[in-house]
N, C-alpha and C positions, 0 to 999 in steps of 0.2 A: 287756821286756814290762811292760805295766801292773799293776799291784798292784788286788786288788780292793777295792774301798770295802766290801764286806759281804761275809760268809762264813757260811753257815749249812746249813743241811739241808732238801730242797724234798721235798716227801711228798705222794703221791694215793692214798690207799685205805690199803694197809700196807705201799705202793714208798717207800723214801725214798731221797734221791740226793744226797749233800753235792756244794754246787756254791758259787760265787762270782760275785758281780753288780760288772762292767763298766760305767763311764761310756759311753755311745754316740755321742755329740755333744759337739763344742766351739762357743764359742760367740769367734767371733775378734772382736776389738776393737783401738783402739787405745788404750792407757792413758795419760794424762794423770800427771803429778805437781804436787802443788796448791805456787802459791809466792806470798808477799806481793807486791804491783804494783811496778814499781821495781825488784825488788831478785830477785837469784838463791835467793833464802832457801825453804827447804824448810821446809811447814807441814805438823805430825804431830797427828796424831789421838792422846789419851794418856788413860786410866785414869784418872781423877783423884776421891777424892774428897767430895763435895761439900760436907760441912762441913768440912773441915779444909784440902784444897785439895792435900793429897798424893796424889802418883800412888801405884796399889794395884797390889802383880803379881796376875798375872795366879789364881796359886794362892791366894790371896787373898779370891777374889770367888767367892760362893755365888751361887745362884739365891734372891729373896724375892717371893712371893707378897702384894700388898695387900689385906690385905683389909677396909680402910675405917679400923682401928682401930689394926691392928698388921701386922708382916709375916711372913709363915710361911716359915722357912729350910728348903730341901731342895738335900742334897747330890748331886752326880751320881749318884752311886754307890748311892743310896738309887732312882733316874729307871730305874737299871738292873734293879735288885731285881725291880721292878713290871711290869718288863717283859714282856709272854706269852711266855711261852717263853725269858725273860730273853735276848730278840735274836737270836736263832737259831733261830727255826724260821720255815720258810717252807712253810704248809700248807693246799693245795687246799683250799677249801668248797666246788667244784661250779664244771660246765663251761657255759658260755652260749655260743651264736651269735653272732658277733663283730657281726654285721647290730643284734645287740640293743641292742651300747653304744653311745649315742649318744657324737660325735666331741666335745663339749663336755667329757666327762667326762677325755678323755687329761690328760695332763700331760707326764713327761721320761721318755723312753725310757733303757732299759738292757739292755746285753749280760747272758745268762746261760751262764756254763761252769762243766763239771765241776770238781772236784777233785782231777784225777787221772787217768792212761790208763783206769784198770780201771775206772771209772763211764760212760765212752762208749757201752757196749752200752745200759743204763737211760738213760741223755741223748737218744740215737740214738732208742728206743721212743718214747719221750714225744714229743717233735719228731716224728717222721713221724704219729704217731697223731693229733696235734694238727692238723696238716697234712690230714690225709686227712679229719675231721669236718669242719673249718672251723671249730672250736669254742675258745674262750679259756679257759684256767684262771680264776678268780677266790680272790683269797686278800687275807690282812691280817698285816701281818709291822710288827718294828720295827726301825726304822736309824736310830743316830744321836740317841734318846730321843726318835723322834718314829715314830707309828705311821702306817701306810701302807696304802691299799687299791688292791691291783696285779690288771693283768691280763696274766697269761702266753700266751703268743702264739709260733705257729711261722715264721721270716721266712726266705725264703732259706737254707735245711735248720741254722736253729739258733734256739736259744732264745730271746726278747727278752722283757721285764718291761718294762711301761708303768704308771708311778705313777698311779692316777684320782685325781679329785677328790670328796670326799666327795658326798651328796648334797645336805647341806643348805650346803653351799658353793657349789652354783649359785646364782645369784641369778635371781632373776624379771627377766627385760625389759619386764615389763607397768608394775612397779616401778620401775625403777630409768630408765626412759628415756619421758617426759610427751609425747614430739612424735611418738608411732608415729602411722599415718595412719590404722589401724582400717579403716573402711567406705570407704572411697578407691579408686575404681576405676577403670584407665584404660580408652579407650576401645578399641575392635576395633583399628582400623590403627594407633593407639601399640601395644597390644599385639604387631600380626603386625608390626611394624616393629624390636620391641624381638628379638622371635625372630630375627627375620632378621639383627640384626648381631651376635647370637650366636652362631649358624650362621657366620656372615661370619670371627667372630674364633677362632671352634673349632680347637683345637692337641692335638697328641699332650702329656702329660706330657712334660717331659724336665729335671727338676731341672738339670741340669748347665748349662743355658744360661743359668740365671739367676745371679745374683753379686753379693757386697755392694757395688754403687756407692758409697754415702756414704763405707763405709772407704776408698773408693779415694779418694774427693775430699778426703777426709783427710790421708789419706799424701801425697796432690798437692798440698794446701794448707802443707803443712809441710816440704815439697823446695822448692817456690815460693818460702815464705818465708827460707829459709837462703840461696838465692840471691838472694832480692834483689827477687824477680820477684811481680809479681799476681796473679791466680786470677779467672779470668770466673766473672762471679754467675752461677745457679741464673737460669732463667726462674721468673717468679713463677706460682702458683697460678693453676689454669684457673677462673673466674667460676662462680658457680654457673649452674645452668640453671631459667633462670623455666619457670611451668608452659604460657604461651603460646610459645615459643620450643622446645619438647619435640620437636613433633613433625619442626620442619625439625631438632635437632641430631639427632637419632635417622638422618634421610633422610643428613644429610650425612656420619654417621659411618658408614655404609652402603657409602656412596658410596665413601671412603676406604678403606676396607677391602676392595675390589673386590669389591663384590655389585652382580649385573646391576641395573644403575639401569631404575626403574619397570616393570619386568617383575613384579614379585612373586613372583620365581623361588627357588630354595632357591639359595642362597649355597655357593658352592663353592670360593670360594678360602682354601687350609691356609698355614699361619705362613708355611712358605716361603714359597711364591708370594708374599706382601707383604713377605717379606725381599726377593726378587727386586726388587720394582718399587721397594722404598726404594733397591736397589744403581743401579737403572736411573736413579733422579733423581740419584742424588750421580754417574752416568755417562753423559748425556746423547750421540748419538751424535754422532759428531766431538772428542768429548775423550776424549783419551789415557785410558786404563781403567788404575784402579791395579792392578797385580798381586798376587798374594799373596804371603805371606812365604816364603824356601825354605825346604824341608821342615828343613834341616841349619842352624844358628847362631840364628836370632831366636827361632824356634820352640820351642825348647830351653831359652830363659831362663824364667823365674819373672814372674809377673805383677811384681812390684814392681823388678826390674830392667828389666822393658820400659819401666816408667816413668822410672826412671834415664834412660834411652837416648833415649826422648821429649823429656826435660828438657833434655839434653845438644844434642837437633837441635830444641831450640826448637820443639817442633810444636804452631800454632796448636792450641785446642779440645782438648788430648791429656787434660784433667782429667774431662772426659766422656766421653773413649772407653772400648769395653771392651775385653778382651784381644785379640779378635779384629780389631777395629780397628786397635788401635797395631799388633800385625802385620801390617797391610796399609799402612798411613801409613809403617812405617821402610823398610819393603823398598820404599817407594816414592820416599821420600828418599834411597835409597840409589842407584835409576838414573839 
């Protein structure tokens, strides 16, 4: 089981509930090791310094404040002192309407659990109650010598802590970006054209369908190269769209996306249905239809052994496919 990155005491009123805060999210990469050109040699990042040019451990090195003339030294342990609550306390200011936080202010989500069987009854209240307003804790706590403005939240009958962003940490877009269009309006049939292929492209949620491509063309870039083999480029970047060419791209992406051409009808076709019609072009009728994978052997392995298996039967384009693909591409090499 995971270890908690925080441990402290969560309080609403005069309930307090010692609990512990859970990382929720990983974040998969593929990690690189940095090495001179040429040469197998591993380049290290090191402490060093800067007048004298010796590395410093790590106990060593204080924290210094500039402050133009001189540097103001504070020890951890002094960052802790000042701390509210000296790091451990986690205490409600009052419940808002989650409708109220705007979605800019989230940051990184975090599991919340008890400390303990006998805290489940107080865990269990708080979570359903929370639940049943629709309402968010709001509080400020410190982790890590850095202070935090969270909002607690009921997801799925348990706790979650989401870090905000301060407020004066948003930044103006009025500000910070010179080419907004302002008074720029388009016309009626841009507009009911621009509806319409959104209607056209309208999908249920379903996180699971989506998946990190790049890592995978990564990982296929780097099987490619140990064998030996090349990696088909990326298609380049779609052209922007001039403002005279608007309205045929709008008609034609319409079109593509099965909304009844020149009717001006409400668009009715859902994700499937154009998953359907992409299967229908890569299946034209008269060609053999790829089958799917069996339910027992392909199905089973792990995205990055599918790739393995790909690599192995040489399958044209396999660096673009997604999971569900190479399962249909092997089981189809395979008859």
């Amino acid at each position: 089981m995971a270890r908690p990155v925080w441990a402290g005491n969560l309080s609403f009123g005069l309930v307090s509930l010692p609990v512990g805060l859970y990382t929720a999210t990983d974040r998969h990469t593929i990690h690189f090791h940095q090495l001179q050109r040429g040469t197998s040699d591993r380049i290290r990042n090191r402490r060093v310094n800067e007048r004298t040019g010796d590395e410093v451990e790590l106990d060593d090195i204080v924290k210094g404040f500039d402050t133009g003339e001189e540097y103001v030294l504070v020890e951890p342990e002094e960052l802790d002192e000042i701390a509210p609550g000296r790091s451990r306390s986690l205490e409600i200011a009052g419940f808002v309407d989650l409708a109220e936080v705007d979605p800019i202010f989230f940051d990184k989500t975090y599991y919340l659990g008890p400390r303990g069987f006998e805290y489940g009854k107080v865990y269990s209240l708080l979570e359903q109650a929370l639940a049943k307003a629709g309402k968010a804790g709001i509080a400020t706590f410190v982790m890590r010598q850095h202070e935090y403005l969270v909002a607690l939240k009921s997801e799925n009958g348990l706790l979650t802590l989401h870090t905000l962003h301060w407020a004066d940490e948003i930044r103006d877009p009025k500000k910070e970006i010179d080419t907004l269009p302002g008074k720029a309006k388009a016309s009626e049939k841009e507009l009911k054209m621009a509806e319409q292929l959104i209607a056209a492209m309208s999908m249920t949620w379903g996180p699971d369908e989506f998946h990190d491509t790049f890592q995978e063309k990564v990982a296929a870039l780097i099987e490619a190269k140990k064998a030996g083999e090349t990696v088909e480029k990326a298609e380049p970047a779609a052209e922007p769209t001039g403002v005279v060419d608007l309205m045929e791209a709008l008609r034609a992406s319409v079109e593509r996306a099965g909304s009844p051409k020149g009717t001006g009808g409400k668009a009715t076709t859902s994700r499937k249905a154009a998953v359907s019609s992409k299967a229908a072009a890569k299946n034209p009728p008269g060609k053999k239809r790829i089958r799917s994978a069996p339910k027992e052997g392909l199905s089973e392995l792990s995205k990055a052994d599918l790739y393995k298996k790909a690599a192995a039967a040489n399958l044209p384009g396999r660096s673009q496919m997604s999971r569900s693909d190479l399962l249909q591409a092997l089981a189809a090499s395979r008859t």
